[in-house]
C-alpha positions, 0 to 999 in steps of 0.5 A: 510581255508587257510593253514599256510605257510611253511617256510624252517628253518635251526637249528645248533646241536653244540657239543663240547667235549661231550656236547651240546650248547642249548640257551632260546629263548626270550619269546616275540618273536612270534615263540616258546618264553621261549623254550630251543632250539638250535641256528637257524632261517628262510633260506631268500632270500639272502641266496646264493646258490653258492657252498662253497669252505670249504671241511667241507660243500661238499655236503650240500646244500650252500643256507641252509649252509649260511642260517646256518651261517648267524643265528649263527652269528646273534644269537651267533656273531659266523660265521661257514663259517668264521671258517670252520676250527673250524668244525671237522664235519657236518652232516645232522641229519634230517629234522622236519615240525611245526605241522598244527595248528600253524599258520606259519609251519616251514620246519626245517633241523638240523645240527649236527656241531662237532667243534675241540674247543669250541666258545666265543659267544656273545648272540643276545638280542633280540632273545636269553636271554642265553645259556649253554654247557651241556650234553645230559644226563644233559639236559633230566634230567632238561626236565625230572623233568619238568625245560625244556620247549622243542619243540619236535624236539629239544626234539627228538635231545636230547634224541637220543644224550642221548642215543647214543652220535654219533647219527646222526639220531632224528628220528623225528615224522611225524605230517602230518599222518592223521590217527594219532593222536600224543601228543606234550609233549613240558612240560614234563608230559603235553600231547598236542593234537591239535584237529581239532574242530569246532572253530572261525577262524583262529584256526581250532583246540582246545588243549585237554590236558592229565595230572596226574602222571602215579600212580594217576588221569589222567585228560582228558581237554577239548576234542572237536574233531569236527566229527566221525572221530576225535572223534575216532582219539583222543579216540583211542590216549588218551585211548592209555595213559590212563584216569580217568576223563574228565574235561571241562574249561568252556561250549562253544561248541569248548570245550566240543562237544563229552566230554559227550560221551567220559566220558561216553564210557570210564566210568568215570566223566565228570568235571566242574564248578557249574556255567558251568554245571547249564548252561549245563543243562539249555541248553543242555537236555542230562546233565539234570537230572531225567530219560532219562537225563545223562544215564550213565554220572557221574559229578564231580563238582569243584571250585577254589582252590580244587585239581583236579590231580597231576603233578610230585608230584605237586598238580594241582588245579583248580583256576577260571578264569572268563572273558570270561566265567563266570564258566570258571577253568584254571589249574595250579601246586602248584608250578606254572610251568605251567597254563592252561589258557583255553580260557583267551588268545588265541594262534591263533585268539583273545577272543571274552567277551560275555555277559551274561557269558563274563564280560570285568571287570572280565577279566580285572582282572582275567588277572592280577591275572593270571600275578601276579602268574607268571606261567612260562609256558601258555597253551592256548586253541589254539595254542603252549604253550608260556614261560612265561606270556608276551603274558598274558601282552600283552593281558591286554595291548591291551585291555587297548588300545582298551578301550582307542580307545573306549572310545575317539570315544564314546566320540566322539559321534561316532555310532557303526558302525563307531567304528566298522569300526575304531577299527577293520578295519583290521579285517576278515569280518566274525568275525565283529559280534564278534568284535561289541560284544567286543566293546558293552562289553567295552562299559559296562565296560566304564559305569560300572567305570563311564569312560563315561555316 
């Protein structure tokens, strides 16, 4: 598998008068929509490196200066070089790489920009939807009571200004240490693990949640680490917090490999739907029952609407979402902060609806349900969590296209390799399989709604 690539960023930590200037990023673009973040972007080839002649930017790099500079004033309509006189300071506060299973890694050094008075910015629509002046004490607070969806760099900015308003070092955390396996909390109280597991290209890992308040049931997600090695990675990490049960979403083998033995090593149930552990058990000897089967391994069975656990005070209950798998839970809070959508819509790569247990009718529809709750954050099976549910949106969107490409070929009276090759021409050869599953599922769902013969 190819790496992703890596791509040097710059970000601005401005700061005026004891307060810190955050904006929310638009939630269609494709890196970190919805998130609260400081003002920044990619360093491009036409950023100069000829040195600058402001006293204020001796020795900083000038390349990542007017890389800095360039952003602001695309974001913010705010030139730094141009108002070098504006800055009291600047100072590099650190320097943070997008962890692995993102699909392009971003190599991102902060500045912190101390300015005599305080800009009137005028906000880039298309990137950023607002932005704000507050303390750092204000911010953690927001995050603290679950309001602030924050990318751990960001995350650690702030808390090191909390904590000492001088600060001039994050601390940031080193993603790349193999030998451990760290938590993205980028929603306060919802643990991310991106473990590596045996999943379908392009993602090589599968999220394995932990939630519940600290006084109540911690709920282990969908742990799937794909060898000895990854197993004890995310045991030791996640026995590190604590855990009372394992849940599953749904059976597919990206979703539960070592479950059973993480529930049971940890002696606590394993969770799921009755649809998905009837198929367990028809499939899978070590969930049957009687002697021999499921030594040691308590079940634990839920349906849409119980509640599975707590967040913040929060019921969270299980609600179900078939589709792309007949038994399959998401995970959401009564107030609707977030959703654990499970493998609805993918963060990295595309869902794949196949029979028996994938229904293209019912994903249809179980995709508008999920929109018409409007959760304010999606957590998908692969990838970072997305603000808002435009990516949902989007989803329904392109099926509703590829049905209508379908259909006109079909029509047409096409084959199915000539469908395949015409809607999927862009597609990774290996997954062409999959991709002929698709088009076979529309096609059912074509007859079903009497759309075609």
């Amino acid at each position: 598998m190819k790496p992703a690539p890596i791509v040097d960023a710059v970000t601005a930590v401005l700061i005026h008068d004891g307060e810190l200037y955050l904006t929310r990023r638009e939630r269609k673009l494709s890196a970190f929509p919805g998130y609260q973040a400081f003002p920044g972007g990619k360093v491009d080839r036409t950023d100069s490196g000829e040195p600058l002649s402001q006293p204020v930017f001796a020795g900083h790099d000038a390349r990542l200066v007017r890389a800095l500079s360039r952003e602001l004033d695309e974001e913010l309509g705010f030139d730094l070089i141009a108002n070098a006189g504006q800055i009291e300071a600047v100072r590099m506060i650190g320097i943070a790489l997008t962890p692995p299973a993102a699909p392009v890694r971003f190599n991102t050094h902060f500045y912190r920009i101390d300015l005599r008075s305080r800009p009137d910015f005028t906000l880039c629509a298309p990137e950023i939807e607002s932005g704000a002046w507050a303390s750092a004490q204000h911010w953690m607070s927001v995050y603290e009571q679950g309001e602030l969806l924050l990318a751990p760099p960001t995350q650690a900015v702030v808390r090191s200004l909390a904590a000492d308003p001088a600060s001039t070092d994050a601390g940031f955390m080193d993603f790349n240490d193999i030998g451990v396996l760290r938590p993205l909390e980028a929603l306060r109280g919802v643990r991310q693990f991106f473990v590596r597991s045996n999943t379908l290209p392009p993602a090589i890992h599968t999220n394995c949640f932990l939630i519940g308040d600290k006084q109540g049931q911690r709920i282990l997600v969908d742990p799937s680490p794909n060898s000895r090695e990854e197993l004890e990675r995310l045991y030791t990490a996640a026995s590190q917090v604590g855990f009372d049960e394992v849940f599953l979403t749904h059976h597919h083998p990206d979703h539960r490999q070592y479950a059973d033995e993480i529930a049971r090593r940890a002696g606590v149930p394993l969770s799921m739907s009755a649809w998905t552990l009837q198929h367990l058990r028809s499939t899978q000897a070590r969930y049957g029952e009687g002697p021999g089967y499921g030594a040691g391994l308590a079940i634990k069975i839920y349906a849409g609407g119980d509640v599975v656990t707590d967040w913040l005070g929060q019921p969270v209950r299980a609600l179900s979402v078939p589709g792309h798998d007949e038994g399959q839970l998401a995970l959401m809070p009564d107030n609707r902060a977030w959703c654990i959508v499970g493998d609805l819509i993918q963060g990295v790569g595309t869902v794949v609806i196949a029979p028996p247990e994938g229904d293209m009718r019912k994903y249809f529809a179980t995709l508008e349900q999920v929109i018409a709750l409007d959760p304010r954050v999606i957590y998908p099976s692969h990838g970072l969590a997305l603000g808002g549910v435009h990516y949902l949106e989007q989803a329904l969107q392109h099926r509703r296209m590829r049905e209508e490409q379908i259909k006109s070929l079909f029509s047409a009276g096409r084959s199915m390799d000539e469908m395949l090759a015409e809607v999927y021409r862009d597609v990774d050869p290996r997954l062409l399989p999959l991709a002929r599953i698709n088009i076979e599922s529309h096609l059912t769902k074509l007859r079903a709604d009497g759309a075609i013969a």
